[in-house]
N, C-alpha and C positions, 0 to 999 in steps of 0.2 A: 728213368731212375725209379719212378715210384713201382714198375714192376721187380726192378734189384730189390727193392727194401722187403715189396711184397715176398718175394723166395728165401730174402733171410730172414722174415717173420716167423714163413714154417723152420724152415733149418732151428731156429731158436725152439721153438714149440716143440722140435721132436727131441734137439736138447735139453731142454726143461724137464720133459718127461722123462727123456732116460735118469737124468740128476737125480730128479726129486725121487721117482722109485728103484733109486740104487744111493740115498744115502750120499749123496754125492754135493757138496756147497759150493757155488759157484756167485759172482757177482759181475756186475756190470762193469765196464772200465772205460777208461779212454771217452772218446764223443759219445758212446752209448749211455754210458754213467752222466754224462756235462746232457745230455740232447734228453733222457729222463726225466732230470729235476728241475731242468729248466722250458723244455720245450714237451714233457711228458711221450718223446715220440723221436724219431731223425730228427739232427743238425740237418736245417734246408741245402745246408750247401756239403753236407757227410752224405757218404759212400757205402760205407761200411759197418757193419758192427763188432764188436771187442767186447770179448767178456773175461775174466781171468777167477784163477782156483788155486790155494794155498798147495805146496806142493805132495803131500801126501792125495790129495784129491785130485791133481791134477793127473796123478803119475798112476794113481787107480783108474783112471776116465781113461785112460794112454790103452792102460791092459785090458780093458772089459769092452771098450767100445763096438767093439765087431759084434757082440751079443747083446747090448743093449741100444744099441742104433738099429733103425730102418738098414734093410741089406745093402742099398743104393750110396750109403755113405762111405767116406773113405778121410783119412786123416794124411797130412799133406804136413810134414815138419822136418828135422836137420836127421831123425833115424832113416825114416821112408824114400827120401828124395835124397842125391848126391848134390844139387845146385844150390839150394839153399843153406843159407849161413843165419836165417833169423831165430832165435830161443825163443820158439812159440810153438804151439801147433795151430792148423787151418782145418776146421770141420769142414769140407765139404759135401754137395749134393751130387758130384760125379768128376769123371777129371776128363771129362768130353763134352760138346755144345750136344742138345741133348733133343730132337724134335720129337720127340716119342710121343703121343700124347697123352697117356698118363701120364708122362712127366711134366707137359706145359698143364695139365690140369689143376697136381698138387702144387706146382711153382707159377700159377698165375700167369704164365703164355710167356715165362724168361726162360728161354733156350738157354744163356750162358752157364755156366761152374759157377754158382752163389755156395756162401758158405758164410763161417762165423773164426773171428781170431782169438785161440783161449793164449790166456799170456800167465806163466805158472810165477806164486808169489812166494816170496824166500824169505828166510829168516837169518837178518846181521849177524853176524859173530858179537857173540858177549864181550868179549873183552877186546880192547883197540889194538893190542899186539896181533891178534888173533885174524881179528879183522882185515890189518896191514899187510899178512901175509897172506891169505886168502885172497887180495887183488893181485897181490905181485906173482900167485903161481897162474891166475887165472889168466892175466896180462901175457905171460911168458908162451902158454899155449896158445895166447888167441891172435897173440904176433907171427907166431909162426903159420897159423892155421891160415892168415889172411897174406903170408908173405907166400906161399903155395898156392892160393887161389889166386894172387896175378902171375904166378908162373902160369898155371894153365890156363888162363888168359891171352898171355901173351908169350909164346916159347923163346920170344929171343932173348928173356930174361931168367929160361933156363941153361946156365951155362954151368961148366963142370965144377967150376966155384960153386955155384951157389947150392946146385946139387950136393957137393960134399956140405954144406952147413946144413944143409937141411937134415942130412943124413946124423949131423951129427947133435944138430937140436932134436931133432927124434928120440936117440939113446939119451942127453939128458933128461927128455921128459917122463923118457919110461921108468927111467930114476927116483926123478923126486916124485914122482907119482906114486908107486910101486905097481906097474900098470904094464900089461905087452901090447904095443905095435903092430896090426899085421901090415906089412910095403906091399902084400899086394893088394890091399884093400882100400880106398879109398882113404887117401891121410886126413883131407880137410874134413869129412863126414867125421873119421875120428878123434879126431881132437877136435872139432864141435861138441860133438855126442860127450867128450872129457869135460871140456867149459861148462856143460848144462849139470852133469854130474856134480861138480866144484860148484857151482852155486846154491847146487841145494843140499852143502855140505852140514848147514844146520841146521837143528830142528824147533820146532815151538815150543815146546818145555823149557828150552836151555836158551831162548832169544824173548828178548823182551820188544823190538823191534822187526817190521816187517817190511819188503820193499819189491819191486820189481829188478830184479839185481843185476841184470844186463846194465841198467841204468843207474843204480847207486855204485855199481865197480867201474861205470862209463866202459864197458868192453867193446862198444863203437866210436870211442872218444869223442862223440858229435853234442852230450849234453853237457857235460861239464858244470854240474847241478845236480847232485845224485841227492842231495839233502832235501830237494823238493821233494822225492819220494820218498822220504821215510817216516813211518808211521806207527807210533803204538798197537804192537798184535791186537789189542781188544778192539780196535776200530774194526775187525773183520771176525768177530766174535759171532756176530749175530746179522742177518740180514731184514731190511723192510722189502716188503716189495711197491714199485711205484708203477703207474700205466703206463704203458709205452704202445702209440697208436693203439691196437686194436686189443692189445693184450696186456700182462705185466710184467715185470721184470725185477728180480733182488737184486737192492744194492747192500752195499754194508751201510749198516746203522749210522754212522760216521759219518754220512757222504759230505755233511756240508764243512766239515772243518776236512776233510779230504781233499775236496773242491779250491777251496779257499787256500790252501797250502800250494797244490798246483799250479793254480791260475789266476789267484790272487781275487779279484770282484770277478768272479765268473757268471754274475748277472748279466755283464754286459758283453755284449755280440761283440764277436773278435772272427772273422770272417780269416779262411782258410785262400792263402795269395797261391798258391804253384796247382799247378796243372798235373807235376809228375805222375804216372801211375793213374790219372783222376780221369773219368769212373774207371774202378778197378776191370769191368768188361769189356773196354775199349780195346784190349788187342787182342779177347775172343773175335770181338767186330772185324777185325783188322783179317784176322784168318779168316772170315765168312769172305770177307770181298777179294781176296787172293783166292778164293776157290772162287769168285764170280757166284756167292751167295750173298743175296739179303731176305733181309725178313720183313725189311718194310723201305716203301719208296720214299726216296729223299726228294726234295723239290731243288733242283736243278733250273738255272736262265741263263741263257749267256747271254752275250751284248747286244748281239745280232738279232735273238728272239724277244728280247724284252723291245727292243727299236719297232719289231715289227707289233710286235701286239700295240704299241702306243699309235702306229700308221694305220693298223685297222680300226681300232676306237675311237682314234680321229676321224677317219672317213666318216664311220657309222652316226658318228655324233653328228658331221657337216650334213651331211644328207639329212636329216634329221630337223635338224634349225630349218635348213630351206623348207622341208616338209611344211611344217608347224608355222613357215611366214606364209607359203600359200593356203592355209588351208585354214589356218586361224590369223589371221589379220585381223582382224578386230575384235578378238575375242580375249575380254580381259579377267579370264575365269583364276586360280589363285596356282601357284605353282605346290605340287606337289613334295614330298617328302616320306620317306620310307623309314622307319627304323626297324633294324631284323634284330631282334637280342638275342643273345644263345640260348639261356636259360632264363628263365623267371627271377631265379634266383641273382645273378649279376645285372636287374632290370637298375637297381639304385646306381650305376654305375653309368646308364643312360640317361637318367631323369633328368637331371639339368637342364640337359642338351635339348632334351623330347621337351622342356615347360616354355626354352627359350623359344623354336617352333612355333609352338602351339599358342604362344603367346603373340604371334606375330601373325597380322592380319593379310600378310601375302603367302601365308602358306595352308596347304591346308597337309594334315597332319595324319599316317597313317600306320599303325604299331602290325608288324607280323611276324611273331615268334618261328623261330627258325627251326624247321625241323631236324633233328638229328638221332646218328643211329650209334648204336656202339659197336664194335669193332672185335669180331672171337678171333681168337690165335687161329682158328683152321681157313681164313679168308672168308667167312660170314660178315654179315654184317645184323643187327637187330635193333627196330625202330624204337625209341627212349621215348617214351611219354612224359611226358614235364604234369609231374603233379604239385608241385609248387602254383602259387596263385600270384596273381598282378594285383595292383592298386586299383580297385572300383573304379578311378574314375578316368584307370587307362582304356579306352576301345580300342579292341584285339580285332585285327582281322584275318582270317583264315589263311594261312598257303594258298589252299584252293581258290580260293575266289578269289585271286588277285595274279594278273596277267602279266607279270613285267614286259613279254614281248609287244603285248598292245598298248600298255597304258606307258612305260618309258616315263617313270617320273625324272625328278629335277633331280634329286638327291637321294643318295642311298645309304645308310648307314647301316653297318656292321661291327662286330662283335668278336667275332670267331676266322681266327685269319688263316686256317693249314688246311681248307678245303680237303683232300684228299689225305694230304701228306701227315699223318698223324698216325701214331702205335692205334689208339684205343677210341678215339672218337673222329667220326667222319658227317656230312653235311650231304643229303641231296645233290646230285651233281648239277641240277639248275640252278641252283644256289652259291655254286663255286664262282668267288672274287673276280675269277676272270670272265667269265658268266656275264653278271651283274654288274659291270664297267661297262658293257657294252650299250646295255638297255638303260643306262641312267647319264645325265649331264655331269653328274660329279659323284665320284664313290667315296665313302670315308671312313675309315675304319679308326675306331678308338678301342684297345684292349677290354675285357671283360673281369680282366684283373690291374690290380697292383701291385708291383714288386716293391721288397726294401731299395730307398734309396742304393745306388751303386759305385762303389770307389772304382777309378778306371784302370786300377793297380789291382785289383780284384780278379784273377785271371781264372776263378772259376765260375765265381760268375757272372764275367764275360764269355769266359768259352761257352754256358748255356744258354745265353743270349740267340745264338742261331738256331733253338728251338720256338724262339717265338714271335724273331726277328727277320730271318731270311724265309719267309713263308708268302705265299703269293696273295695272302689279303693286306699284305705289309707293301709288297711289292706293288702289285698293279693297283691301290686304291691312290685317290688323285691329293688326299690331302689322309695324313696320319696323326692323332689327337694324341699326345703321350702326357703321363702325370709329370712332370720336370723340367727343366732346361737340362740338368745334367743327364737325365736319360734319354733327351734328345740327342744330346751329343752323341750318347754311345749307342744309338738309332743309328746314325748319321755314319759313323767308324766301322758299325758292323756292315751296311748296306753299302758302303764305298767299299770295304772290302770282297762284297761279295759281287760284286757287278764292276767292278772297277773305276778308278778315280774320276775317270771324264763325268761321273755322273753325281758326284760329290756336293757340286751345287744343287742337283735339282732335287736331291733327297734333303738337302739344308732345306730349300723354299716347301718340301711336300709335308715334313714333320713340324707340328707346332706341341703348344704343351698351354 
């Protein structure tokens, strides 16, 4: 996800530029506007970015863009494309996955189609007569336009009825329009192209009111709330601009009485429940693996392999105890304990753990920062120096000088649970969970982060739950430290579903909190 955001950073960035030296006003909208003022950056759990332009601006950005975009760009809306029915357009960076590698350079190593949604802003009819009929011709076309696209959905609903209606809703609309038809060109494209025309029947001098007008005429009948949108034109008079991650971004001046109309205390986190659609590059993904492409390995166990890895770590561990009763029988030296941190930086997320230890006269206690390396789109990899520092009065001991095959401590803790399986940061392979099970009595992995508390009606984020859940430092470690009871639970839901029920109990006993 965080490389999606990174590709439509630049996409924005080259938008920006075109805008701003062409005269061009645009603002934030949608979760980009709400994920700005609140979060200065992405909604954690958004996808996408939306930005929108009053409609003389919008409909000049429409004509000029081919000369003021990057040549790799392409605009993706109800003119360009036959299948779509959305009143927006889609800037994007190609309309193909894209391995080139200037392209994963300037897009941060996202192969997929990133881009930005601009949504064009309209202006009410002055007067309520005016208004009344402005929905009712836009209604009229866009019933028709949606009673055609399930014909071509579905042909058995083309029957020589409904053909002759259609035939004959056609001649009225070229009527009251004063408008021609061509039947051999695509109807529904047409009369979309008609709907977007009718709603930007008025202009800003003569409307005192502004709105997204898909949604104040409800032409999807799905809001039923059009008065949420509507807005005094000077609320988009002028723009601030606010940060957003790395860069900035104009809202209108307005935003927070804009915000508050919308969504009412939009302070408060209102988490995003359906999946549909969610991430927007899921069914790029979906075509890489129907051609039998990926771009990075998923971590994969079935039942039979996680059984046997636990029969081998058993053995190794049994032979091991015997080991250690012939050859230390009386020897009551202190048991060991390992902690690997990832980073320096998630060290407070150990400490606790690392004082309880240290605190305790049967252990003796030993800190070694885990080496790791980052990860280039062309299959590199490049060793990460931790320049961050530790607490004086943690002792660090080196990778290197410490043996796990000889020395087999007691206890191993860990940090960082996708060994391999990771886009962008990967671990020494002797350092991989399944590794490190072997050579220790007990492995334990507690996160390097915290997540927001989780509603388990949350279905986005639960769906990315298996980014940091089904991972083999999750899987093969002997006991799992999670901040919660409720995130144990849905520990517990994700890992029975991903290995199956028979195993539902021993993930309940292996996760604590």
């Amino acid at each position: 996800m965080k490389h999606a955001w990174a590709a439509q950073l630049e996409v924005l960035n080259d938008i920006d530029k075109a805008c701003t030296e062409n005269e061009i006003q645009y603002f934030a909208e949608w979760g980009t506007l709400l994920g700005a003022v609140r979060h200065h950056g992405f909604i954690p759990w958004d996808d996408d970015m939306d930005i929108c332009m009053k409609r003389a601006d919008y409909e000049k950005f429409l004509r000029i863009y081919d000369k003021i975009m990057p040549e790799n760009y392409t605009i993706y809306n109800i003119t360009t494309d036959t299948e779509t029915d959305d009143f927006l357009s889609r800037v994007i960076n190609g309309r193909s996955i894209n391995f080139d590698k200037i392209h994963l350079e300037k897009y941060h190593g996202f192969p997929y189609s990133a881009g930005i949604d601009i949504f064009p802003l309209d202006f009410i009819a002055p007067d309520e007569d005016d208004d009344k009929y402005q929905r009712e011709v836009i209604a009229i076309v866009n019933t028709l336009a949606k009673t055609i696209r399930g014909m071509q959905e579905d042909e058995s609903l083309m029957t020589e009825e409904a053909i002759a209606d259609v035939k004959e809703d056609v001649k009225h609309i070229e009527k009251l329009c004063n408008i021609t038809i061509d039947e051999d060109a695509d109807l529904v494209q047409q009369l979309n192209i008609l709907v977007d025309r009718l709603c930007g029947l008025y202009t800003e001098d003569e409307s005192e009111y502004i709105t997204l007008m898909p949604l104040w005429l409800d032409v999807n009948g799905i809001w039923r709330d059009g008065e949420r949108y509507r807005f005094p034109k000077d609320y988009y008079t002028k723009t601030v601009r606010l940060p957003f991650e790395n860069t900035t971004i104009p809202v209108p001046y307005a935003y927070d009485k804009i915000l508050k109309k919308k969504y009412g205390d939009y302070k408060q986190f209102v988490h995003e429940w359906g999946t549909h659609d969610y991430p927007f590059y899921e069914r790029q993904i979906d075509i890489l693996k129907r051609e039998d492409v990926t771009i990075s390995k998923e971590f994969e166990c079935s039942m039979q392999e996680y059984e046997a890895f636990k029969q081998q770590k058993n053995t190794v561990r049994t032979a091991r105890s015997i080991l250690r009763q012939v050859n230390d029988e009386n020897n009551t030296d202190k048991k060991t304990v390992v902690f690997m941190p990832y980073k320096s930086k998630y060290w407070e997320n150990m400490e606790a753990l690392w004082k309880e230890y240290s605190d305790n006269d049967e252990y003796n206690v030993v800190v070694i920062p885990l080496p790791y390396y980052y990860k280039n789109f062309d299959g590199t990899a490049d060793y990460c120096e931790d320049k961050g520092t530790y607490p004086d009065y943690v002792e660090l001991t080196t990778y290197e000088n410490y043996r796990f095959e000889q020395m087999n401590p007691e206890k191993i803790i860990i940090q960082n649970p996708y060994d391999e399986f990771n886009m962008t940061v990967t671990v020494h392979p002797a350092f991989y969970s399944r590794n490190l099970a072997i050579h220790t009595d007990e492995l334990i992995y507690m996160p390097y982060f915290k997540t927001e508390e989780i509603d388990e009606n949350d279905m986005r984020a639960y769906k990315w739950m298996k980014e940091y859940v089904t991972m083999p430092g999750v899987v093969y470690a002997d006991k799992v430290i999670v901040q919660s009871e409720n995130i144990k639970k849905l520990y517990v839901k994700k890992l029975t579903e991903f290995l199956g029920e028979d195993l539902q109990k021993e993930w309940d006993n292996k996760i604590t909190y």
